[in-house]
C-alpha positions in Angstrom: 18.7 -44.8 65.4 19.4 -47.9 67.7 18.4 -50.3 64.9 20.8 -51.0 61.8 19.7 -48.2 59.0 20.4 -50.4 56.0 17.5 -53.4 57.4 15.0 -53.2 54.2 12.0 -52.3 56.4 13.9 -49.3 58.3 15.5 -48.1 54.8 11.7 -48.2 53.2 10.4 -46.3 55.4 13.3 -43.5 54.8 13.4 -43.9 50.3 10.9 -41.7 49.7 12.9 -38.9 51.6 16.0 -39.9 49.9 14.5 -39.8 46.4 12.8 -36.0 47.1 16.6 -35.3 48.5 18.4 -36.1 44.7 15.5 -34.1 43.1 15.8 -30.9 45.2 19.7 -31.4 44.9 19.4 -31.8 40.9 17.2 -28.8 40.9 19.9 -26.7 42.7 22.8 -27.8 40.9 20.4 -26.7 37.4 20.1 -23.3 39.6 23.6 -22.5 39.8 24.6 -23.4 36.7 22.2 -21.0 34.9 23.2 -18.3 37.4 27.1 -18.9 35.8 28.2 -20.4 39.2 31.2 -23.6 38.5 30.7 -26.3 40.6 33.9 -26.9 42.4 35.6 -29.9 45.0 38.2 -28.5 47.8 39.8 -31.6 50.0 38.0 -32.2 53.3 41.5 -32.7 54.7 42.8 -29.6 56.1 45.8 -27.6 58.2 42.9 -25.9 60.3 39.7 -27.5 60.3 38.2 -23.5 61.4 38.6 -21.8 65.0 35.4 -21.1 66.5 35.5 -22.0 69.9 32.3 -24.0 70.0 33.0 -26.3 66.9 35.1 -29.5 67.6 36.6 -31.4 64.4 37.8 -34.8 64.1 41.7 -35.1 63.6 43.6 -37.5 61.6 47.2 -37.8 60.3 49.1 -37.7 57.2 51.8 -39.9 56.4 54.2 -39.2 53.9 55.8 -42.1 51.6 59.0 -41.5 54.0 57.0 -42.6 57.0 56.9 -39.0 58.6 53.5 -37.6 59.2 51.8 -34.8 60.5 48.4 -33.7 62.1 45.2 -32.6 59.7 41.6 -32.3 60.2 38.6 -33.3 58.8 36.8 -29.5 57.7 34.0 -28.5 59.5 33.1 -26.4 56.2 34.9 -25.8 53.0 35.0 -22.2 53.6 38.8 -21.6 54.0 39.5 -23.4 50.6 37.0 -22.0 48.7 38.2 -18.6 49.3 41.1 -19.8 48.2 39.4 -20.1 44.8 38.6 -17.0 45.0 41.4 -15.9 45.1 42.8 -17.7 42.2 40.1 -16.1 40.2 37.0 -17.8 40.2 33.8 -15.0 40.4 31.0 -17.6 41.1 31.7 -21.2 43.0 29.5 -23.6 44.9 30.1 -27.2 46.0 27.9 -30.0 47.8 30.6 -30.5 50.6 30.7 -33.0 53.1 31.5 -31.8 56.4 32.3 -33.2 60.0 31.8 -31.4 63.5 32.3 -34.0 66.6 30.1 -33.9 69.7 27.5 -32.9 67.5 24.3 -35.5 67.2 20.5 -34.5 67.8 16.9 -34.1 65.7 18.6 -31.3 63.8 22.6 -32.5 64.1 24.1 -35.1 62.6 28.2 -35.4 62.9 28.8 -36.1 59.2 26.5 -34.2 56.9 26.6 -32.3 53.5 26.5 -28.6 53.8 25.5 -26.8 50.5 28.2 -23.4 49.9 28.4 -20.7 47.5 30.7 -17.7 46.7 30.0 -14.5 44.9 32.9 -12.2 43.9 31.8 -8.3 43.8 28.8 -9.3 46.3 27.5 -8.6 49.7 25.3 -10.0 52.2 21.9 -8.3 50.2 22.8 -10.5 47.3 22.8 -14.0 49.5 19.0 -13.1 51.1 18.0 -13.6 47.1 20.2 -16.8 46.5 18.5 -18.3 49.7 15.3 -16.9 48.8 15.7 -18.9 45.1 17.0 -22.1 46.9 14.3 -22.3 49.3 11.9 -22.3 46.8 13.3 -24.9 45.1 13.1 -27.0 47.5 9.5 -27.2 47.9 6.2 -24.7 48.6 6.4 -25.7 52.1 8.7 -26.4 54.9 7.0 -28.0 58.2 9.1 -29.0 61.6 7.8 -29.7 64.9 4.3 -28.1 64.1 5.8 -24.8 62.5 4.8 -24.1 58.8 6.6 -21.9 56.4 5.2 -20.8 53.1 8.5 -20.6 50.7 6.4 -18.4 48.4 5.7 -15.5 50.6 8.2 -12.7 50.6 11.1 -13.9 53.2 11.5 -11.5 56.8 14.3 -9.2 57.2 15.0 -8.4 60.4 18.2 -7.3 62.0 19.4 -9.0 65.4 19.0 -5.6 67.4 14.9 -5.5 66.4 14.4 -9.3 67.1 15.7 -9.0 70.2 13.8 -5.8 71.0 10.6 -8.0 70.0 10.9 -11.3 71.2 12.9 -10.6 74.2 12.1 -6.8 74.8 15.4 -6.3 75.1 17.7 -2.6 73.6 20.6 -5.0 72.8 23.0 -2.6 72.0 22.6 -0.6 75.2 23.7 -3.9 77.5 26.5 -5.2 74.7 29.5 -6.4 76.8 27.6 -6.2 80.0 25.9 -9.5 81.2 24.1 -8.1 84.1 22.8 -5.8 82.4 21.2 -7.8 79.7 20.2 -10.2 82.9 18.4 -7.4 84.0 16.7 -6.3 80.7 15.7 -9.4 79.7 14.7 -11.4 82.8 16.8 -14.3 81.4 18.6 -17.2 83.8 21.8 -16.2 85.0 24.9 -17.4 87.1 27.9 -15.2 88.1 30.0 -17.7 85.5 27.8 -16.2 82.5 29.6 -13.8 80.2 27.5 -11.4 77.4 27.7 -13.9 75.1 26.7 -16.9 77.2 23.1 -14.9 77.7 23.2 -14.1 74.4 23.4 -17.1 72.9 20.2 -18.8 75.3 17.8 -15.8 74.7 18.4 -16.5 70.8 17.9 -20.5 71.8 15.0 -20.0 74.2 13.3 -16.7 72.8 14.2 -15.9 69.6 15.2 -18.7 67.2 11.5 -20.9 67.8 9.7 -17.4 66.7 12.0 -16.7 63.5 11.1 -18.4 59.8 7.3 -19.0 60.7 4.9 -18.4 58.5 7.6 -17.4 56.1 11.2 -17.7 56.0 12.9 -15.2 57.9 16.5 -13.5 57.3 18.4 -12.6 60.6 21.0 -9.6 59.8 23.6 -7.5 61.4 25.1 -9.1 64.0 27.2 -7.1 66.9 30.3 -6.7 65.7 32.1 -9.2 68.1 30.1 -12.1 66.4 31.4 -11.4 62.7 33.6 -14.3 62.8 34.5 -14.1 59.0 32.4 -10.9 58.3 33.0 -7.9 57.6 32.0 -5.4 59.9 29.4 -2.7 58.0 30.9 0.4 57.0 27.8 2.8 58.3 27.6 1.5 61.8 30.9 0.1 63.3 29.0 -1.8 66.0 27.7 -4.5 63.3 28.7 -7.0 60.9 27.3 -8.0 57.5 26.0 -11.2 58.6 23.4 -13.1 57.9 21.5 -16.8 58.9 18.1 -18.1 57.7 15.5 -19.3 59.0 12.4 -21.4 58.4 10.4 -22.9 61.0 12.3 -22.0 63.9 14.9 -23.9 62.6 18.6 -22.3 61.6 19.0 -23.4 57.9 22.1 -20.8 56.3 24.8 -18.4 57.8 26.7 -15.9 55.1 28.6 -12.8 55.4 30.0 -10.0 53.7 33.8 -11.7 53.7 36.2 -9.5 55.7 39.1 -9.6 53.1 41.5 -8.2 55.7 44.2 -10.8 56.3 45.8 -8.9 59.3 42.4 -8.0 61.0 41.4 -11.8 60.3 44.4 -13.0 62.0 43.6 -10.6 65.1 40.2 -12.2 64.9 41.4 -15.8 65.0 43.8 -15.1 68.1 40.7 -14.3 70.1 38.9 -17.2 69.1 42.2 -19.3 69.8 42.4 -17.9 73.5 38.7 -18.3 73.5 39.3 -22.0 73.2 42.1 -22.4 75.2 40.5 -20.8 77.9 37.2 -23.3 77.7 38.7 -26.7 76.4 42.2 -26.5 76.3 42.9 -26.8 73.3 43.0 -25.3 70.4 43.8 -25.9 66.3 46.5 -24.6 64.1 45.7 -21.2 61.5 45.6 -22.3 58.2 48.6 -19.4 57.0 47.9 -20.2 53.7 44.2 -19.3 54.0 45.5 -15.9 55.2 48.0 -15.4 52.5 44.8 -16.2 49.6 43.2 -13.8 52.1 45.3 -10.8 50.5 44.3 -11.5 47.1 40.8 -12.5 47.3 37.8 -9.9 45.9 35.2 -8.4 47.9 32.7 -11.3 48.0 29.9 -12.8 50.2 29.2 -16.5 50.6 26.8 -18.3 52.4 26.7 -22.2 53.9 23.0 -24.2 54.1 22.6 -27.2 55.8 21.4 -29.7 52.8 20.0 -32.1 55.2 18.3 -30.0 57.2 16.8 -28.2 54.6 15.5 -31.7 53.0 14.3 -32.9 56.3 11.7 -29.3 56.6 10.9 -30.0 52.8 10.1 -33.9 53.5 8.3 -32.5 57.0 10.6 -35.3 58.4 11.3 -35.5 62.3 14.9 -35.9 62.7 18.0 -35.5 60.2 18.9 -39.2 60.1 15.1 -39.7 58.4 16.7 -38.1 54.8 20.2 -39.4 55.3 20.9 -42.5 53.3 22.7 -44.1 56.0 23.6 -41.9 59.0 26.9 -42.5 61.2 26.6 -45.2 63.6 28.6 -46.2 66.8 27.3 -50.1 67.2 30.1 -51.9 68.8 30.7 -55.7 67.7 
């Protein structure tokens, strides 16, 4: 937006978005509590603000009445603290959160926005496909973006990463994993001598495979290779997967849950990786939230899922870009 949000024509134009937004978020909030869920807060300030190596967080820092002060970060999700609830013994949480990732700002990215995340104790990934499946249909019989339709009635896709590849990209994943030429080869994609696995992983899911998923109907994308867990467990039957999830409705990435990994020392080894992995790209990296580890130890066997609110809204609203269902997105004018 290059004109002031809050000018009475602009903000017109944007209200009726805004007043579909506080009815679908009343009807969720109505949703959990009849499934027993407590809605909770957690503190957006944080000692880590999470380490993957593509996120970037704003930073900040804490002084203490002495005048000391130290470095914290504004969350890129609540998931670290919530567990932490989990831990202390809540079985069912969810909050509205708001959440901040920097460098982030396009149709579907905004780098302030609310991100809707819930927490089942003695649950795994199966359970969060019907939680999803609920929410979406609370927010409306139909989700339109960019020309794509999705019918929240009809019976949601399940597909796992290995057969959407194998459709969209007629790729066998699994038999190139860890080898970029390879998967160069299979798939025809654009390559350079720079690109790792991942790197052609990550643009066949952006240029073949995410604008086919959620059309029509909503679509579930499962088992991930078992590199990409990030805080997933890795599935028991086949040791080359994790129990993750993401949804989708018109082509559009709307939710990412997991199966928690509940293993502080293997989630430690995880976030080394992702530290190096950051280091080796930006330079940089942020702190591990030790306390998050320590909760780790006692927390259940759980799976929790994150939704982007806004972007959900925006589909439901058949809105163009994020900032249309915001009610007053960030702005960088400069006096």
């Amino acid at each position: 937006m290059t004109e002031a949000a809050w000018r009475p024509d602009r903000y017109a134009k944007r209200r009726p978005n805004l007043l579909a937004r506080n009815a679908m978020k009343a009807r969720i909030e109505a949703w959990f509590a009849a499934q027993g869920s407590m809605a909770v807060e957690t503190p957006a300030l944080q000692t880590s603000p999470g380490l993957e190596p593509n996120l970037h967080a704003f930073a900040t820092d804490l002084v203490a009445p002495d005048g000391s002060g130290s470095r914290l970060y504004l969350h890129t999700s609540p998931e670290f603290a919530m567990k932490k609830l989990l831990a202390a013994g809540e079985p069912r949480i969810h909050q509205f959160a708001r959440v901040w990732r920097n460098g982030e700002r396009a149709e579907t990215h905004h780098p302030e926005f609310t991100m809707l995340e819930w927490y089942r104790a003695g649950a795994d990934y199966r359970a969060l496909i019907a939680d999803a499946t609920a929410l979406l249909r609370l927010a409306g019989p139909e989700l339109r973006w960019q020309g794509r339709a999705c019918d929240t009635a009809a019976e949601p896709e399940v597909l796992s990463v290995e057969a959407a590849f194998a459709r969209h990209a007629g790729v066998d994943l699994f038999a190139t994993l860890h080898d970029a030429a390879k998967l160069a080869a299979a798939s025809g994609v654009r390559a350079t001598a720079d690109d790792t696995w991942d790197d052609l992983f990550f643009r066949l899911m952006l240029e073949r495979i995410e604008p086919k998923l959620g059309i029509g109907r909503a679509t579930f994308l499962t088992d991930y290779p078992a590199h990409m867990a990030a805080l997933a467990r890795k599935s028991p039957a086949d040791p080359r997967i994790a129990e993750r999830v993401e949804l989708y409705a018109c082509g559009v990435e709307l939710a990412n849950g997991f199966s928690e990994l509940t293993d502080p020392a293997e989630q430690r080894a995880r976030f080394a990786t992702d530290k190096a992995a950051r280091e080796a790209v930006h330079g940089m990296s942020y702190p591990v939230d030790e306390d998050f580890l320590a909760a780790l130890a006692g927390m259940p066997d759980a799976a929790g899922m994150a939704l982007g609110f806004d972007r959900l809204v925006m589909l439901a609203t058949f809105a163009s870009r994020i900032e249309n269902v915001l009610w007053l997105p960030v702005t960088n004018f400069h006096k």
